[in-house]
N, C-alpha and C positions, 0 to 999 in steps of 0.2 A: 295625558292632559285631563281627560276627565275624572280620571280615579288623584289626581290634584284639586282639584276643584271641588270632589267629593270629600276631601278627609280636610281642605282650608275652610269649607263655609258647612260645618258641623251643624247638624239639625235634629244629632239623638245621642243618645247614652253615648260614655265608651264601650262600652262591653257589645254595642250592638256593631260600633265600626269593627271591631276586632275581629269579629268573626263574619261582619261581609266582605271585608279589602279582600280577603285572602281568594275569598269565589272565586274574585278578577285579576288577581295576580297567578293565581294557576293557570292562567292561558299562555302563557310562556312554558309552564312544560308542555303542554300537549304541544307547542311549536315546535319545541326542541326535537319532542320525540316524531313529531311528522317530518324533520330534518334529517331524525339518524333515518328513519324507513325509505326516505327520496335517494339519500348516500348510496344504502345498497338497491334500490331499483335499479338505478343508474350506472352502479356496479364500479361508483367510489372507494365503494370498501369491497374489496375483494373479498372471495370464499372459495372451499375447495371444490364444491358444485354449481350448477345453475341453479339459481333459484325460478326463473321463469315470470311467468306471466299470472300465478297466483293472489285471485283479486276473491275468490269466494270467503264470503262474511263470515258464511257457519256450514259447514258441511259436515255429512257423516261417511259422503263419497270416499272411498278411498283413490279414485280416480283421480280426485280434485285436490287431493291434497300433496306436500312436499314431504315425500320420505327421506328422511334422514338416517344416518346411520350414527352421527355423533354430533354435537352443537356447537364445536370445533368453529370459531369463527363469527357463530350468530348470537354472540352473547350481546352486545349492544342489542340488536334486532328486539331481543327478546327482555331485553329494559326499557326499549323506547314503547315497546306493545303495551308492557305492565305500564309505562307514564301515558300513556293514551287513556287506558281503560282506569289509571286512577283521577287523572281530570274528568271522564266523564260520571264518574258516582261521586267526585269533592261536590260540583256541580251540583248534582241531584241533592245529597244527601246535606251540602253548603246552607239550600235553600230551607232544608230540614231544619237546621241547629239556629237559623236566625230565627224564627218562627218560633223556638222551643225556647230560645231566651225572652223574646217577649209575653210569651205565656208565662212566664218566670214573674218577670218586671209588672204583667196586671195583675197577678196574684199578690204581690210584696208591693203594692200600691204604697203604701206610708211611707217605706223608709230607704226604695229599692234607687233614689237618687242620690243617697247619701252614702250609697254603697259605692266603697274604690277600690272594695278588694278584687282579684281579678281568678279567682275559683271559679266562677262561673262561667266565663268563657272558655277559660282554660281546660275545665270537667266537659263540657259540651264539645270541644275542639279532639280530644282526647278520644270521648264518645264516638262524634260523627266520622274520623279518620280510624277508627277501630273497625269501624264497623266497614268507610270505604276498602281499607287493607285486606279484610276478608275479601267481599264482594269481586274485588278485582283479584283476587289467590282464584278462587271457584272460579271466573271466566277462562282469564290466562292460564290456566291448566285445565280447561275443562271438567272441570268438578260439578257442573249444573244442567240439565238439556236449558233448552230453547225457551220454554215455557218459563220455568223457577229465572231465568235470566230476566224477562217482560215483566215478571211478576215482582221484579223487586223497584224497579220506577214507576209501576203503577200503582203501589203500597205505598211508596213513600209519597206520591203526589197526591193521592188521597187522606193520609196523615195531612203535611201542609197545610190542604182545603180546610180541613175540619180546624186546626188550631189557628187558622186564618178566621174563620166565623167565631168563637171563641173569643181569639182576642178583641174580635169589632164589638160582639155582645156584650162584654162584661167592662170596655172603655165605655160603650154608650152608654150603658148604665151609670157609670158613673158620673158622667158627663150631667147626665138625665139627674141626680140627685142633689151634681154638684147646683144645680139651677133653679133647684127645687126649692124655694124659700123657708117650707116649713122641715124639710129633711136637711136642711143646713144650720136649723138652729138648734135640731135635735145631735146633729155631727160637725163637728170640727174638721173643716178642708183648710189645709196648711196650703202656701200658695205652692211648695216644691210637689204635691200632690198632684195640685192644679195643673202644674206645669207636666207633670209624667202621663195624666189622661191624655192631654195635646200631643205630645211624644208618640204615643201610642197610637194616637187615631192619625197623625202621621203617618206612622210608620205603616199602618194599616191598608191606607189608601197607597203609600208606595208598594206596600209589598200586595196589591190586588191587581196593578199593573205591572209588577213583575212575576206575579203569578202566570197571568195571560199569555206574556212573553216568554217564560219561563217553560210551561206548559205544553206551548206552541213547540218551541224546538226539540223537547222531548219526546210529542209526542211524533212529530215528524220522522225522528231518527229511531223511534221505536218500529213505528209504523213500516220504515224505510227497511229496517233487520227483518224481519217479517218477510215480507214483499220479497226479500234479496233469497232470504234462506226456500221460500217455497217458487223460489226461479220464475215468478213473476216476470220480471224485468232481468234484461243483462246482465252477467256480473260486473260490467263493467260499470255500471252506475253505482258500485259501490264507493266511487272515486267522488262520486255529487255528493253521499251522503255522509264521505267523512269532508269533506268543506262542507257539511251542513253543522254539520257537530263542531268544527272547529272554528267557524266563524260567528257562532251565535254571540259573542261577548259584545258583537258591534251592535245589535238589537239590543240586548239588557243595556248593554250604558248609552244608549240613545234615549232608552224607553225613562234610565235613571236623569237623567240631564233634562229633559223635558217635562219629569214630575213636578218641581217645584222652582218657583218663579224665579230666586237668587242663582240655583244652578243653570235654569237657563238662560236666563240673563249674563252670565258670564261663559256660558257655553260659548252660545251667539257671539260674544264680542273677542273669544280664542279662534272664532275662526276667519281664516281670509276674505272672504265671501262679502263679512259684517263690519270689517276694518276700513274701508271706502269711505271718505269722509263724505258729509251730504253738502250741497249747496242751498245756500239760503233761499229761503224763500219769498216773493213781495205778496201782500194781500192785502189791497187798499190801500197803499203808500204804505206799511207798516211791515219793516221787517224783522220776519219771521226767523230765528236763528237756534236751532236744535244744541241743550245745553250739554258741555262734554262734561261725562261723570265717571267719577275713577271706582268702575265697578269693584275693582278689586278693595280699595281698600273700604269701600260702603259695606261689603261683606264683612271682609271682618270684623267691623264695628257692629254688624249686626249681630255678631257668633258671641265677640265678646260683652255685647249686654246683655244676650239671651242667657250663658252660664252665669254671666256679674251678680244679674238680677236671680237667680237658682241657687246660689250659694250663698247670697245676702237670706235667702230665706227659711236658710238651715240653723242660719247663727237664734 
């Protein structure tokens, strides 16, 4: 429902939806694969040995670990591990490539809405799943300790930040010149310009609360591996911390629906809660009667005059 209401009442580039949807449609694999790993807990799919009660995160124990003699059997197990651990770096490094396109679009200011070729998401999608495929080979075979593991979501969130400040500075500026009376006579702002600064500084303010959120459950589930591998805490709460990793998509698309007023306006009115008709009101003899409005299609007539009006101004 929300990632519908996100891609019908459109608020930026395509190139920018391209390469968010996908963030939030990867939470079906890690479902999937949190599916096959419950199968054999549970001992739906049957194997030639026990597997047991093996809940440690990171060990170097040989105590702690399942020795095998062949993987006869655990081949799903060990596709559903690699789909876990590549949702949690799409995720991570997801966040990267949006970030990286709009650094793109403040740089290519003049012409970058007139652009429909689709290399640029596709180069960056390329990119950032290059890079996840690695990342998750090094875990899933243990090719990295402990540390080179933390250190690659804390690199990449600090990337982020910086092309997050980036792209606020170099919209505001523009913003700041476009307003400028005498630097506007000196420069020609085309109003499709006009319109990509606003884009921007959208996208800006959403992706500074999705940073936060973003941020938050990374650093939780960082913090959480940590805490687990130096036996802080139980092994057994490694169980909280993959339902921490696998339910954050309900915070990001809460934190997304509540950014801006169209999507929460129609968030509010998909859910049960908001569908309750009201009863009129009297105030001084004069009744009061709350008007029904068909959010949906006031949306789209908003979507469709924002590009009408964007593309009237390329001609």
């Amino acid at each position: 429902m929300k990632l519908k209401i996100y891609l019908e009442i459109r608020k930026f580039h395509r190139n920018f939806l391209i390469l968010s949807v996908p963030v939030f449609g990867l939470w079906y694999e890690a479902i999937l694969a949190k599916l096959i790993t419950m199968a054999y807990q549970l001992k739906l799919i049957s194997t030639k040995f026990d597997i047991g009660e093996h809940v440690a995160m990171w060990t170097r124990n040989p105590k702690k670990m399942l020795i095998l003699e062949s993987l006869d059997g655990l081949e799903l197990l060990i596709v559903a591990g690699f789909m876990e651990w590549h949702y949690i770096f799409s995720v991570i490094f997801g966040g990267l490539s949006v970030c990286m396109e709009r650094v793109i679009a403040s740089f290519l200011i003049r012409n970058y809405e007139r652009n429909t070729q689709l290399y640029i998401p596709i180069t960056l999608t390329l990119f950032t799943q290059l890079i996840t495929f690695t990342a998750t080979y090094f875990i899933i075979f243990d090719k990295v300790n402990i540390i080179m593991a933390n250190l690659i979501w804390i690199t990449s969130c600090i990337m982020a930040s910086v092309m997050h400040f980036i792209i606020k500075k170099i919209n505001k500026d523009w913003q700041k010149n476009m307003k400028n009376p005498k630097l506007r006579r000196e420069n020609i702002f085309t109003i499709s310009q006009q319109f990509q600064v606003k884009e921007n500084l959208r996208a800006v303010a959403l992706a500074q609360k999705l940073l936060y959120s973003l941020f938050a459950v990374i650093a939780i589930g960082g913090i959480g591996v940590v805490v687990l591998i130096m036996e802080l805490v139980p092994p057994f709460f490694c169980h909280f911390l993959e339902n921490i990793v696998f339910l954050n998509p309900y915070l990001i698309c809460f934190v997304i629906m509540y950014s801006h007023p169209s999507w929460k306006e129609q968030f509010q009115k998909s859910l049960p809660s908001f569908k309750l008709s009201r009863r009129s009101t009297k105030i001084g003899g004069i009744v009061s009667v709350e008007p029904f409005d068909d959010i949906k299609k006031k949306s789209v007539i908003e979507t469709d005059m924002y590009f009408k009006q964007l593309n009237d101004s390329w001609v």
